[in-house]
C-alpha positions as CSV (number, residue, x, y, z in Angstrom):
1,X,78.7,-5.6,-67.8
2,X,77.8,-2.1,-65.9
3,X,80.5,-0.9,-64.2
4,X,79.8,0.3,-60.4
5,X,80.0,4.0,-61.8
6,X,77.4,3.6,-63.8
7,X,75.3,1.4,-61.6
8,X,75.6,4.6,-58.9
9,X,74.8,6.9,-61.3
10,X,71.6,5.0,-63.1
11,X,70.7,4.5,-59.2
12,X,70.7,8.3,-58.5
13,X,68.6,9.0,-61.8
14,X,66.3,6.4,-60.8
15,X,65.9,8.1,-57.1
16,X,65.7,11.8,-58.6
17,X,62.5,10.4,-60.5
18,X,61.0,9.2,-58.1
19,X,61.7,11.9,-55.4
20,X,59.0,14.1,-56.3
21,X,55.6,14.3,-54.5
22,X,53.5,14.0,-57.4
23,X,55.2,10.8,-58.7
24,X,55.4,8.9,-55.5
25,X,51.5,9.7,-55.3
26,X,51.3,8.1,-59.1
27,X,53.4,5.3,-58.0
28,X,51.4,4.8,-55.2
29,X,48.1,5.1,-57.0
30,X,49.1,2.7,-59.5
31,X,50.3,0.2,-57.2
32,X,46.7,-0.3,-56.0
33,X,44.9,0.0,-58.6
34,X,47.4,-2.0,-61.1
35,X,46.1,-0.1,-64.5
36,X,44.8,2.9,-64.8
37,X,44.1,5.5,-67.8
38,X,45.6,9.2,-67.4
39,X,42.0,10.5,-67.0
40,X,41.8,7.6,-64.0
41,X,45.1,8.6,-62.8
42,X,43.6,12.7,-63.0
43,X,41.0,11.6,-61.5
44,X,42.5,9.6,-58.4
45,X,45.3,12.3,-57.8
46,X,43.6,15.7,-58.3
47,X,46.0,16.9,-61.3
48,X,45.3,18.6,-64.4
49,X,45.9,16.3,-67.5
50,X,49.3,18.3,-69.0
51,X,51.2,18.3,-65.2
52,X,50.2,14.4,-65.1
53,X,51.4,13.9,-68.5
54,X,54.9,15.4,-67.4
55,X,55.3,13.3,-64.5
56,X,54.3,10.2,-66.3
57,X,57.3,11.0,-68.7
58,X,60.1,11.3,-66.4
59,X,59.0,8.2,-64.7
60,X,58.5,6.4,-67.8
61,X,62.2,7.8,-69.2
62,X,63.3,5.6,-65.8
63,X,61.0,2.7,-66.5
64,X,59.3,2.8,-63.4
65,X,56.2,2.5,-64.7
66,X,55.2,1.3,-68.7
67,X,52.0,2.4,-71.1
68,X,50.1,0.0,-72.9
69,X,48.3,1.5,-75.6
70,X,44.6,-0.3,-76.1
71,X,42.4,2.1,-78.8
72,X,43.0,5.6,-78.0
73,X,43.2,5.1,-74.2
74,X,47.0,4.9,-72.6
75,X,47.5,2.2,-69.7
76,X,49.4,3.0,-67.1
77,X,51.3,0.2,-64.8
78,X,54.4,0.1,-62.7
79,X,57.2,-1.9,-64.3
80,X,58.8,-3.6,-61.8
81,X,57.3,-4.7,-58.7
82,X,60.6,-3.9,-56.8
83,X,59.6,-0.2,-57.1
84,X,56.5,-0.8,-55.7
85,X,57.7,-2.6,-52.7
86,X,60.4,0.1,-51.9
87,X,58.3,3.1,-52.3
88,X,55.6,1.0,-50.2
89,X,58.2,0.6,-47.3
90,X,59.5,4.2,-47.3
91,X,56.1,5.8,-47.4
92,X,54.7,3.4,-44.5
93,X,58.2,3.7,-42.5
94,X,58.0,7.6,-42.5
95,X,54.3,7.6,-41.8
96,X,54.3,5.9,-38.9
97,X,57.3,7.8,-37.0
């Protein structure tokens, strides 16, 4: 059982990843498209292949989103649709004030 400490401080990690510009973009990108490839996701976003890599770690280290490996190519998808929805509703809350 996780005790409320914990649960407060796995929250905070979980918030930290996600509070950076480039991986709410790649959170968002991926929750329209479903799967993408890092050469899809440099593509969409406008990012060079080795900053895109970094960002996909950290949220990956959270599990916010998961890889599936098919060949050579990497597949990129968000993990949990709870993440989706809540990074949906902040980004659509603060852009319509």
């Amino acid at each position: 059982m996780i005790n409320k400490e914990n649960k407060i401080k796995q929250t905070a990690s979980l918030l930290k990843a996600i509070g950076h510009p480039i991986r709410v973009d790649i959170i968002l990108c991926l929750s329209q498209n479903r799967n993408m490839t890092v050469t899809e996701l440099c593509v969409n976003l406008d990012i060079h292949q080795p900053i895109l890599s970094l960002h996909l770690g950290v949220l990956r280290n959270q599990n916010v989103i998961k890889v599936k490996k098919e060949g050579k190519k990497s597949i990129y998808s968000i993990s949990d649709i709870s993440i989706k929805q809540i990074i949906s509703i902040i980004y659509h809350t603060r852009t319509l004030s």
